[in-house]
C-alpha positions as CSV (number, residue, x, y, z in Angstrom):
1,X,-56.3,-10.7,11.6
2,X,-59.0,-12.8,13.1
3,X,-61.4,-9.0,13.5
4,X,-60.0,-8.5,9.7
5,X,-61.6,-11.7,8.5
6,X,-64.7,-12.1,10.9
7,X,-65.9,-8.6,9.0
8,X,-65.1,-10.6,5.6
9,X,-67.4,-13.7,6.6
10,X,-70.2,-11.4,7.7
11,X,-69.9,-9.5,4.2
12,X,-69.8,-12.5,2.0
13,X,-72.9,-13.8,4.2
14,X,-75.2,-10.6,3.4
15,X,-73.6,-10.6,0.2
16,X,-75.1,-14.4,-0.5
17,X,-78.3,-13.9,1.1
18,X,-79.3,-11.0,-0.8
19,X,-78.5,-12.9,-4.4
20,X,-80.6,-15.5,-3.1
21,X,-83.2,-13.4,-1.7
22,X,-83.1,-11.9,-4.8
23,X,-83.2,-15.5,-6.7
24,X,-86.3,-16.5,-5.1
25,X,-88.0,-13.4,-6.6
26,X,-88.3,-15.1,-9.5
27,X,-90.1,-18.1,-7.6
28,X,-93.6,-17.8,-8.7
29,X,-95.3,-16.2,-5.3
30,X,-98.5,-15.1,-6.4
31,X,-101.6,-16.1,-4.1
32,X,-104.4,-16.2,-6.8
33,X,-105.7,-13.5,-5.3
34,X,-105.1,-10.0,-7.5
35,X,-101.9,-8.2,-6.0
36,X,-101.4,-10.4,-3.3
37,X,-98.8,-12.2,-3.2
38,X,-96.0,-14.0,-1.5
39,X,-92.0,-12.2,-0.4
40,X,-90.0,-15.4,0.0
41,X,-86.9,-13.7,0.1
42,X,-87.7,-12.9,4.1
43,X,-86.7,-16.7,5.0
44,X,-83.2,-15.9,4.1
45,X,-83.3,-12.2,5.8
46,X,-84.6,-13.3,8.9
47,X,-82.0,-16.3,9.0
48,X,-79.4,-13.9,8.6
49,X,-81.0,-11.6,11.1
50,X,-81.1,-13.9,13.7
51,X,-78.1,-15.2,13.0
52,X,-75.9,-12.5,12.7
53,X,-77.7,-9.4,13.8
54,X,-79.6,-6.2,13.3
55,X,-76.9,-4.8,11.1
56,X,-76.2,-7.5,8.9
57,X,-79.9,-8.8,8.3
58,X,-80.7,-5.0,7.6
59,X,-77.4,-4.2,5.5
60,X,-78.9,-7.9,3.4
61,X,-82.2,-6.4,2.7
62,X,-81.0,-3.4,1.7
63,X,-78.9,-4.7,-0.9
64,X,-81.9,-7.2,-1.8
65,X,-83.9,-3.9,-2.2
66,X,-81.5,-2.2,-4.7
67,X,-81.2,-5.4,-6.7
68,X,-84.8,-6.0,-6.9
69,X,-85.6,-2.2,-7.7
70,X,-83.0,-2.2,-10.8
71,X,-83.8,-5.6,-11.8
72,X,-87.7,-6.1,-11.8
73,X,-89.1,-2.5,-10.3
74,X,-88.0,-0.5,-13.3
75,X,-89.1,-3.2,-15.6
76,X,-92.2,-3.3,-14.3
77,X,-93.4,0.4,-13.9
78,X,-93.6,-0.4,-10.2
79,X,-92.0,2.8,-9.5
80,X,-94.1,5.8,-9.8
81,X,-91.8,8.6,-8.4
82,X,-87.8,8.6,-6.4
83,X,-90.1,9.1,-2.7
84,X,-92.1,6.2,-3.5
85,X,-89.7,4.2,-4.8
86,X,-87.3,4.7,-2.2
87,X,-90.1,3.9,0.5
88,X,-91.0,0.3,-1.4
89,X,-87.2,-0.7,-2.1
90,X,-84.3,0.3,-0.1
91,X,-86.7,1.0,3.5
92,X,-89.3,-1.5,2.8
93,X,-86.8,-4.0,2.3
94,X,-84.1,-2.9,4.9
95,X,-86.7,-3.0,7.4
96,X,-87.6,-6.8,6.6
97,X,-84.1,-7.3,8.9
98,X,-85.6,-5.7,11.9
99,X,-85.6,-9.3,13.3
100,X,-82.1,-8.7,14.2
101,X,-83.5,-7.0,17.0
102,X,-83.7,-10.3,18.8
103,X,-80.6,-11.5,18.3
104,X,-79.2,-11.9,21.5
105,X,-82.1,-13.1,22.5
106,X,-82.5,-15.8,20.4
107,X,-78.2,-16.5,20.3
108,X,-78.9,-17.0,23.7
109,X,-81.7,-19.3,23.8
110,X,-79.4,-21.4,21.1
111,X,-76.5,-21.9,23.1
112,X,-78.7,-23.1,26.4
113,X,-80.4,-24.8,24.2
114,X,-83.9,-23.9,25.1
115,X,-86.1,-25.1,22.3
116,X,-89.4,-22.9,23.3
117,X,-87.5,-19.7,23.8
118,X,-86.0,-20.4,20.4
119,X,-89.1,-21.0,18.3
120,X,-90.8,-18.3,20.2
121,X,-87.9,-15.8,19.5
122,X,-87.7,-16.7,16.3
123,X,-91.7,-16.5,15.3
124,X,-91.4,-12.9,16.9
125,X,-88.6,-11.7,14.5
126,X,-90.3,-13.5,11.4
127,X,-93.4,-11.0,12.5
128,X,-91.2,-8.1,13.2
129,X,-89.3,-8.2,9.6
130,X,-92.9,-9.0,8.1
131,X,-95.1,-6.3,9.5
132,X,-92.1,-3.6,9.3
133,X,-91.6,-4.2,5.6
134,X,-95.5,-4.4,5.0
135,X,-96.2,-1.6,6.6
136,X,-93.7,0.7,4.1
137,X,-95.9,-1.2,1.3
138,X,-99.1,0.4,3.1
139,X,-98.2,3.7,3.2
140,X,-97.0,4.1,-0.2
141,X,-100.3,2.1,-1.5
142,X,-101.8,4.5,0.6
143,X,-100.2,7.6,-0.9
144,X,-98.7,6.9,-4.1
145,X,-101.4,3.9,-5.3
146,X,-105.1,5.1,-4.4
147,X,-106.2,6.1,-8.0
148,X,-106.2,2.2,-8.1
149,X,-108.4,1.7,-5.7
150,X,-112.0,0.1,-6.7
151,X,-114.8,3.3,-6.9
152,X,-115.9,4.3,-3.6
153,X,-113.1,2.4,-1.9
154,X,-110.5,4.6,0.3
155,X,-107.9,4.7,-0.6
156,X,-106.2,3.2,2.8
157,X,-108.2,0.4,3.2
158,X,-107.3,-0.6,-0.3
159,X,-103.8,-0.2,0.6
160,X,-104.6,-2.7,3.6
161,X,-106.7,-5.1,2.1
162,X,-103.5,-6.1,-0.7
163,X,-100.6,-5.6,1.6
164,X,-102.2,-6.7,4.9
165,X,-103.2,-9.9,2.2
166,X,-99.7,-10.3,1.3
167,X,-98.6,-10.0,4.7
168,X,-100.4,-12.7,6.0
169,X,-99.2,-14.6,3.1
170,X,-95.4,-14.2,3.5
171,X,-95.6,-13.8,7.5
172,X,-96.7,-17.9,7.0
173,X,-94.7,-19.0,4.8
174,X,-91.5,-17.6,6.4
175,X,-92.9,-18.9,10.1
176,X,-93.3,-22.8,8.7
177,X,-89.7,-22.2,6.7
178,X,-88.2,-21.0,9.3
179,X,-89.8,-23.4,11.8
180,X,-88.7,-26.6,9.3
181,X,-85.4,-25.0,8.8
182,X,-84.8,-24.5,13.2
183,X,-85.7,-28.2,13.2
184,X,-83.6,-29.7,10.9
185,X,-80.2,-27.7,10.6
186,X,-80.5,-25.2,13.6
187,X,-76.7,-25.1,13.9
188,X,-75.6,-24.8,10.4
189,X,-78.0,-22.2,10.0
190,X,-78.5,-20.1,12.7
191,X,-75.6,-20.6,14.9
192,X,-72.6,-18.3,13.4
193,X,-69.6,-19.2,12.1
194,X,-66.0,-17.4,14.1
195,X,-62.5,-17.1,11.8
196,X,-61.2,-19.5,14.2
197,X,-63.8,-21.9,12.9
198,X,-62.1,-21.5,9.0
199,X,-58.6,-21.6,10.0
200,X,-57.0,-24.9,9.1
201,X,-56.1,-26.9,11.9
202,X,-52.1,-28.2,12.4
């Protein structure tokens, strides 16, 4: 029962951070700078990520992807063929949970309570999820958005110049969240919950 309803808490947790990923979509997150601009749905991925794993922060963007693909891609003809599209939702933003990759590194800097190896940890998955998801965006700006390029601009370095700009962006906003947040509620955030912890106590 207690395996039965630790897999239910983990769903409802990717579940709830993808909606909110997907809520903060509709922050405004542009820089001021043309095209670059600002994913702060990552702060809740890499939470998850580093709170519950690889799997789970990954299975979270992913959903965050399809949401954002049917809710605001289509709408906005940001999806110029299935290849491309598939390469800027559902990978670009399953990737942003490669963070998880640190998990037991960072669980177990948390429970020895080890405040350097946390933040450190931590900073490292925030650049992980950032530069994975960035990178997908490159590619496909490469390959699918040149024609957009400026004259006499390659294509690629285009491609670099807005996502590596949005990058930067997100990468440091999600490093001060995420540094605030491991400051202030590092154990309701970041240190999982068990079933045992939601059964009522007699």
């Amino acid at each position: 029962m207690s395996k039965t309803m630790s897999r239910l808490i983990v769903l409802m947790e990717i579940a709830v951070i993808a909606a909110f990923a997907m809520a903060l979509e509709y922050v405004p997150h542009k820089t001021g700078i043309s095209s670059v601009e600002m994913s702060y749905g990552l702060i809740p991925i890499t939470v998850l990520a580093l709170r519950r794993g690889l799997g789970a922060g990954m299975a979270a963007g992913l959903t965050w992807g399809v949401l954002d693909v049917f809710l605001i891609g289509f709408s906005e003809g940001s999806v110029l063929n299935p290849l491309q599209g598939f390469l800027e939702y559902p990978i670009a933003f399953a990737v942003a949970g490669l963070g998880g990759l640190l998990y037991p590194q960072f669980q177990k800097a948390l429970h020895e309570n080890k405040p350097k190896a946390i933040l450190a940890t931590a900073w490292l998955a925030v650049l992980i999820g950032t530069a994975a998801k960035y990178f997908c965006h490159f590619l496909a700006g490469w390959v699918f958005w040149g024609s957009y390029a400026p004259k006499g601009m390659p294509a690629w370095l285009y491609s670099l110049a807005i996502n590596g700009g949005s990058a930067i962006a997100t990468g440091l906003v999600t490093l001060i969240v995420v540094t605030v947040l491991l400051r202030t509620v590092r154990k309701a955030l970041f240190q999982p919950k068990t079933a045992t912890q939601f059964q009522p106590q007699h």
